[in-house]
N, CA, C and O atoms as CSV, one atom per row, in Angstrom:
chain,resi,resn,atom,element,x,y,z
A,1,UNK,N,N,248.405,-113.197,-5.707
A,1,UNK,CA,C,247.636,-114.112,-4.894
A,1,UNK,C,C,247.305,-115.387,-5.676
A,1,UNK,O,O,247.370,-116.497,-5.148
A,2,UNK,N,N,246.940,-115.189,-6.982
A,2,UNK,CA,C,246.568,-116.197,-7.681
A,2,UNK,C,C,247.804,-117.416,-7.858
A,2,UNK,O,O,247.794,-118.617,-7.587
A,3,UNK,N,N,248.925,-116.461,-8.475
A,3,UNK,CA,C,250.240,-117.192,-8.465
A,3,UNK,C,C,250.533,-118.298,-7.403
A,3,UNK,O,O,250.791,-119.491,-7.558
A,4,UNK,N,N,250.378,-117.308,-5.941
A,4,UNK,CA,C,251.198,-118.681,-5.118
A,4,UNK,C,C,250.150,-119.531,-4.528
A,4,UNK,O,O,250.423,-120.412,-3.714
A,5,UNK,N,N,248.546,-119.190,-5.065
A,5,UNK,CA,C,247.851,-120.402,-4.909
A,5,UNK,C,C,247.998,-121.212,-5.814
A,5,UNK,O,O,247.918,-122.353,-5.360
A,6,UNK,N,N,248.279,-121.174,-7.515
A,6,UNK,CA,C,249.103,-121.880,-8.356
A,6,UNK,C,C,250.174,-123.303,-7.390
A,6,UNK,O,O,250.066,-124.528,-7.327
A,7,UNK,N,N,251.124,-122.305,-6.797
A,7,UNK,CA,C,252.347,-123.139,-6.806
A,7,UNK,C,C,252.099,-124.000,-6.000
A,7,UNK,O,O,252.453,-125.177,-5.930
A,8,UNK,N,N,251.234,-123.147,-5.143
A,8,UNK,CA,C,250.891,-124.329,-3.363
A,8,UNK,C,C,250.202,-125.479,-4.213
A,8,UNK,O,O,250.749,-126.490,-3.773
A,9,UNK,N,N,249.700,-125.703,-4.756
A,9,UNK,CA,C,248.619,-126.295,-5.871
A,9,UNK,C,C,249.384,-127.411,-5.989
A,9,UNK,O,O,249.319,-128.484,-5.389
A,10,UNK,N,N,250.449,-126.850,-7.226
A,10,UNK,CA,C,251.013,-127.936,-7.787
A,10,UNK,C,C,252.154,-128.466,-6.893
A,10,UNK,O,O,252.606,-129.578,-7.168
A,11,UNK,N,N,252.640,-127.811,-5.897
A,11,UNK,CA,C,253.566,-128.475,-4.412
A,11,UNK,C,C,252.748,-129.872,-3.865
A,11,UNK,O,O,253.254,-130.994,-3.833
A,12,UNK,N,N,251.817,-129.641,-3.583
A,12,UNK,CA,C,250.520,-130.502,-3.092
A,12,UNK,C,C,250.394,-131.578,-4.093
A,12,UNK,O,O,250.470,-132.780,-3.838
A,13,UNK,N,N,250.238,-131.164,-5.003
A,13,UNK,CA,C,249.738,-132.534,-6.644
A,13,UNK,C,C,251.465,-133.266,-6.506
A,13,UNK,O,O,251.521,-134.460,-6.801
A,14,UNK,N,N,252.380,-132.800,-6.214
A,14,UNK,CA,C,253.697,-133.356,-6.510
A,14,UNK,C,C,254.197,-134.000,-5.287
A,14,UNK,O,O,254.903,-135.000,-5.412
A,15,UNK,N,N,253.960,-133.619,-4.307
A,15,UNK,CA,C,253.937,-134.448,-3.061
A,15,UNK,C,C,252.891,-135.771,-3.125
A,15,UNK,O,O,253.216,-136.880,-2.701
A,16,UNK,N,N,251.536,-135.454,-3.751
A,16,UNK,CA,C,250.836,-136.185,-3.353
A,16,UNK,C,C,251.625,-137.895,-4.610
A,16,UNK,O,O,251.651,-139.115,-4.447
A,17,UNK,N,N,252.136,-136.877,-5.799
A,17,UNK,CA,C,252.257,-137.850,-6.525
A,17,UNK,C,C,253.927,-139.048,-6.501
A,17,UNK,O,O,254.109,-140.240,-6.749
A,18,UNK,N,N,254.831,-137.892,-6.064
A,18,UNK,CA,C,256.313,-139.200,-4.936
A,18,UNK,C,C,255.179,-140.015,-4.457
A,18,UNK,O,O,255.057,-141.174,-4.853
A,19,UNK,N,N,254.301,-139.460,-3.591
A,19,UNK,CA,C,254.216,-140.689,-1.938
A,19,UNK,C,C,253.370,-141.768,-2.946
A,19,UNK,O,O,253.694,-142.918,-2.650
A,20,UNK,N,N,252.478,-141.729,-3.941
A,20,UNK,CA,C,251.736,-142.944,-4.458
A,20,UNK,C,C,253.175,-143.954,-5.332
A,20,UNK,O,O,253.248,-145.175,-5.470
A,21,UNK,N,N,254.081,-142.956,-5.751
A,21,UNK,CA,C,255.337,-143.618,-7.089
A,21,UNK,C,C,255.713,-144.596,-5.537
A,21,UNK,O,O,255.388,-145.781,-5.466
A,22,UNK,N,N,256.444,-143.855,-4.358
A,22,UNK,CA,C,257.033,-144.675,-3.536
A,22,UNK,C,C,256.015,-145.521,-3.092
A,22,UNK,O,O,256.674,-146.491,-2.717
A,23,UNK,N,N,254.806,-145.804,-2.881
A,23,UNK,CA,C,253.849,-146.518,-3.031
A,23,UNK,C,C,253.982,-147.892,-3.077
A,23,UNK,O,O,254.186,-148.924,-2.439
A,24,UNK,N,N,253.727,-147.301,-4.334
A,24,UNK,CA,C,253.712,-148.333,-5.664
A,24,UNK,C,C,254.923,-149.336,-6.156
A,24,UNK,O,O,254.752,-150.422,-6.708
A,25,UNK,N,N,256.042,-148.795,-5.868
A,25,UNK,CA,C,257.520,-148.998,-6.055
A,25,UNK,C,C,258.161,-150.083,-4.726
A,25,UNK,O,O,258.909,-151.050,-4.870
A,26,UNK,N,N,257.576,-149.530,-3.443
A,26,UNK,CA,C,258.025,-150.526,-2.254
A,26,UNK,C,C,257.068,-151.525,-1.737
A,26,UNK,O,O,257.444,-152.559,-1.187
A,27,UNK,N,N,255.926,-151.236,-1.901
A,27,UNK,CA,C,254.667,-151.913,-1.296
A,27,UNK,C,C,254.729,-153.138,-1.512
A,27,UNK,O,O,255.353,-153.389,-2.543
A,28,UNK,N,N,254.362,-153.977,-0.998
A,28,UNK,CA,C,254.483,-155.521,-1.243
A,28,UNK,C,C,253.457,-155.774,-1.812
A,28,UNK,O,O,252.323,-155.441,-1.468
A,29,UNK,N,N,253.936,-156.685,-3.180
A,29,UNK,CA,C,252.958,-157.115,-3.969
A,29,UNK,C,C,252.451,-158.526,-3.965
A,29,UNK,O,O,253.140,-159.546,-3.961
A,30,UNK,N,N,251.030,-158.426,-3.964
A,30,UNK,CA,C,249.994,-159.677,-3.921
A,30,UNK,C,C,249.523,-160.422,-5.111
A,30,UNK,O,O,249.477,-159.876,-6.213
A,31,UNK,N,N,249.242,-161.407,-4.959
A,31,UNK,CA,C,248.933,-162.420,-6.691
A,31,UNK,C,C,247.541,-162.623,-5.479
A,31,UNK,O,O,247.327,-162.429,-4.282
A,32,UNK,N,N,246.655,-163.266,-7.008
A,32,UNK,CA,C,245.152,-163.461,-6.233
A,32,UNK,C,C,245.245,-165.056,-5.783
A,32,UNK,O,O,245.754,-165.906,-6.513
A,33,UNK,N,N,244.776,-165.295,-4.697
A,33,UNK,CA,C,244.584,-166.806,-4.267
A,33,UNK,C,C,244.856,-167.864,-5.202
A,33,UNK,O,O,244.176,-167.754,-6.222
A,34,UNK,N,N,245.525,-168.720,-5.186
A,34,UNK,CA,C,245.458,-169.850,-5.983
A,34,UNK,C,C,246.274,-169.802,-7.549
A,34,UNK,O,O,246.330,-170.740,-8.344
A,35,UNK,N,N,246.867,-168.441,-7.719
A,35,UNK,CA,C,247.583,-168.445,-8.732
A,35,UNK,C,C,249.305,-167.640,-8.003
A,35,UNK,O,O,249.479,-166.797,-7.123
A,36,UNK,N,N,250.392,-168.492,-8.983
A,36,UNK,CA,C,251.998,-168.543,-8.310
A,36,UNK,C,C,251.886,-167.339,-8.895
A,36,UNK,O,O,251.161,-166.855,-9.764
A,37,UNK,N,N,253.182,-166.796,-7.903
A,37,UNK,CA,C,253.616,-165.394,-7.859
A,37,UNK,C,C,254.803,-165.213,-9.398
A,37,UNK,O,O,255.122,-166.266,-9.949
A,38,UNK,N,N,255.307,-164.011,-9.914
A,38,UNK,CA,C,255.889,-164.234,-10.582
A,38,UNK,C,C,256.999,-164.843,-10.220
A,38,UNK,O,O,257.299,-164.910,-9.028
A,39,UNK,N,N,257.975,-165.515,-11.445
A,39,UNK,CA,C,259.421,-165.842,-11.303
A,39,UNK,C,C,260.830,-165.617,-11.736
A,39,UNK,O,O,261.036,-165.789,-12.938
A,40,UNK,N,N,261.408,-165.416,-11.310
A,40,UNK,CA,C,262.509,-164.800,-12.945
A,40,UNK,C,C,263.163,-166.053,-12.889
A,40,UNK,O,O,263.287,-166.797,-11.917
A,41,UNK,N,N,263.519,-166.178,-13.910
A,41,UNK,CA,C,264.008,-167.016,-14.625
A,41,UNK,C,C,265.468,-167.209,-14.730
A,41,UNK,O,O,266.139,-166.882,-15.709
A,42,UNK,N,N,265.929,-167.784,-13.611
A,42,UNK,CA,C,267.404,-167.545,-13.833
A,42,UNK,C,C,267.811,-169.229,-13.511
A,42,UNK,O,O,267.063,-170.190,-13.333
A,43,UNK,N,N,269.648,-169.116,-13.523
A,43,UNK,CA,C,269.745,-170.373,-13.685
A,43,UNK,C,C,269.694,-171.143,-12.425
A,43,UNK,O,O,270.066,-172.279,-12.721
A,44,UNK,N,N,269.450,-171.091,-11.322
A,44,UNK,CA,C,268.654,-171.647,-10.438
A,44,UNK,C,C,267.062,-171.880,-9.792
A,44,UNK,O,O,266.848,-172.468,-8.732
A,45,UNK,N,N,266.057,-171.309,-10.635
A,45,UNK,CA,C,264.952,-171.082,-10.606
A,45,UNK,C,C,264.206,-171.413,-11.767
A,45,UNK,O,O,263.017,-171.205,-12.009
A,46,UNK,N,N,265.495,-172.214,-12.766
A,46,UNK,CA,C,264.979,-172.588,-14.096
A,46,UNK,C,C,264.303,-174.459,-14.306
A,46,UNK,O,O,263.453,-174.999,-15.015
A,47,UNK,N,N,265.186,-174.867,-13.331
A,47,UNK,CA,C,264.940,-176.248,-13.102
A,47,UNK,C,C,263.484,-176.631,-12.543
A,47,UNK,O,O,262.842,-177.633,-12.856
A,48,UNK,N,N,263.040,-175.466,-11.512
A,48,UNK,CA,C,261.403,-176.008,-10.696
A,48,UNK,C,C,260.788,-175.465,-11.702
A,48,UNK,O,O,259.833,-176.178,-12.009
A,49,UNK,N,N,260.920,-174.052,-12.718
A,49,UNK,CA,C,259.859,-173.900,-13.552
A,49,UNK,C,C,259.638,-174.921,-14.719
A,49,UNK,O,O,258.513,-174.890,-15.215
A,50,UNK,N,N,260.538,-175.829,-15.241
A,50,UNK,CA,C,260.322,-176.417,-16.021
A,50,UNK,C,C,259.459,-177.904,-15.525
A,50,UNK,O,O,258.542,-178.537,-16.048
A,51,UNK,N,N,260.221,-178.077,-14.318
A,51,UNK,CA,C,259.323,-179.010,-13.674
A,51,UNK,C,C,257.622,-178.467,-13.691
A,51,UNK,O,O,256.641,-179.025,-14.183
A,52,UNK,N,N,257.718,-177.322,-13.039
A,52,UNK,CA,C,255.857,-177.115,-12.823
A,52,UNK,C,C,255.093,-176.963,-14.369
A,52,UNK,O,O,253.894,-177.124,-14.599
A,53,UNK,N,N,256.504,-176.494,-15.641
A,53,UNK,CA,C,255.492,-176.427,-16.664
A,53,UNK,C,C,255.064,-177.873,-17.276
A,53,UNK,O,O,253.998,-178.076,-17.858
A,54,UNK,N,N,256.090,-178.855,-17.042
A,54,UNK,CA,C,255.936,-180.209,-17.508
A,54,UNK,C,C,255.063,-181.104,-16.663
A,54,UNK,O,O,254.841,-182.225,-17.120
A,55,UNK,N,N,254.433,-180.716,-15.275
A,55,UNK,CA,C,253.561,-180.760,-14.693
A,55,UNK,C,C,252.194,-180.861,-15.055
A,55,UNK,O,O,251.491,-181.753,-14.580
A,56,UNK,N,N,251.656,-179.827,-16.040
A,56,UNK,CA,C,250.649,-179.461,-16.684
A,56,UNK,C,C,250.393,-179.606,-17.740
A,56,UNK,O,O,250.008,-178.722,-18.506
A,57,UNK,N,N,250.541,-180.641,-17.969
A,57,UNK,CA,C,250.576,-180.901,-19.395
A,57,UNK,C,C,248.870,-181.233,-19.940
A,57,UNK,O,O,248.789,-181.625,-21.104
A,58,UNK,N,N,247.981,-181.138,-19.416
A,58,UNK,CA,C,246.558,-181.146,-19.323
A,58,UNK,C,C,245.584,-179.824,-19.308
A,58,UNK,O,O,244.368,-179.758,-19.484
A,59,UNK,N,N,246.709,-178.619,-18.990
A,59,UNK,CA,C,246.126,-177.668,-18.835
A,59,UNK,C,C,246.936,-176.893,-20.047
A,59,UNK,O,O,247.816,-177.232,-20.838
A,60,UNK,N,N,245.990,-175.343,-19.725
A,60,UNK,CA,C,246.664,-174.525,-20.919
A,60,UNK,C,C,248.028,-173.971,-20.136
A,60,UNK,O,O,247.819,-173.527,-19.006
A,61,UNK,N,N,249.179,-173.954,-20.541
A,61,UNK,CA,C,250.404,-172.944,-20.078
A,61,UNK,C,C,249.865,-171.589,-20.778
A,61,UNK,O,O,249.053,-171.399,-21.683
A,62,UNK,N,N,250.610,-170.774,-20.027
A,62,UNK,CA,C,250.992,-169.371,-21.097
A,62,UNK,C,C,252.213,-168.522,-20.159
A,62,UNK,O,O,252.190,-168.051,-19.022
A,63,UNK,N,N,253.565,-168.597,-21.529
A,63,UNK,CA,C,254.543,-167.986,-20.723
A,63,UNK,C,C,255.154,-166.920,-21.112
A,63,UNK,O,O,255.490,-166.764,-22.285
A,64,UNK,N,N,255.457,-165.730,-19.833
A,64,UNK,CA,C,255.584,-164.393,-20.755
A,64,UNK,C,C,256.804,-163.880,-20.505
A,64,UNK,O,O,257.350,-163.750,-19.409
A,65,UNK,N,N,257.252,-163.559,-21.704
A,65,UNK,CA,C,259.114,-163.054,-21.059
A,65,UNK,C,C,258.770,-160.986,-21.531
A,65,UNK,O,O,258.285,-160.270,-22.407
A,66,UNK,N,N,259.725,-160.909,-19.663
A,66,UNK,CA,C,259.835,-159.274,-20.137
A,66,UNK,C,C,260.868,-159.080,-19.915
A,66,UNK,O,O,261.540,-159.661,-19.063
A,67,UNK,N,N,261.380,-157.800,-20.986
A,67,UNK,CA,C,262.941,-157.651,-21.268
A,67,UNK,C,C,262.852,-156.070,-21.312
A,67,UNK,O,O,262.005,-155.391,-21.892
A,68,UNK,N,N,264.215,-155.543,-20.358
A,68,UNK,CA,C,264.269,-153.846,-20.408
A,68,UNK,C,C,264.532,-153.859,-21.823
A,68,UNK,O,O,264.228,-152.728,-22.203
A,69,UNK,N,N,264.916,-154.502,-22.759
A,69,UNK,CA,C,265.701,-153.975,-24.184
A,69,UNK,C,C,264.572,-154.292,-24.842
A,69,UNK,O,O,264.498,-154.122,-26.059
């Protein structure tokens, strides 16, 4: 009895935990008011970022590169 209240247990914790991963993974993501969404950086999307960083030249930049490697 104890056992397959065990398993039902952790069936339940593992269901519950896919549906938050698929969640999290498809859900459309929000930036807070007034600040740009991220950008990747490729070679057509490289020309407006340099424009908006040369834009600001009064303010602080801060730019962050992420890499799978």
């Amino acid at each position: 009895m104890q056992v397959r209240r065990a398993f039902r247990f952790l069936g339940v914790a593992a269901l519950l935990g896919l549906a938050y991963a698929g969640y999290y993974a498809l859900a459309p993501a929000r930036t807070p008011q007034g600040q740009l969404a991220l950008t990747s950086l490729d070679r057509t999307g490289f020309a407006a970022f340099e424009q908006m960083f040369d834009d600001a030249t009064g303010r602080v930049r801060i730019v962050g590169l992420f890499s799978p490697t």
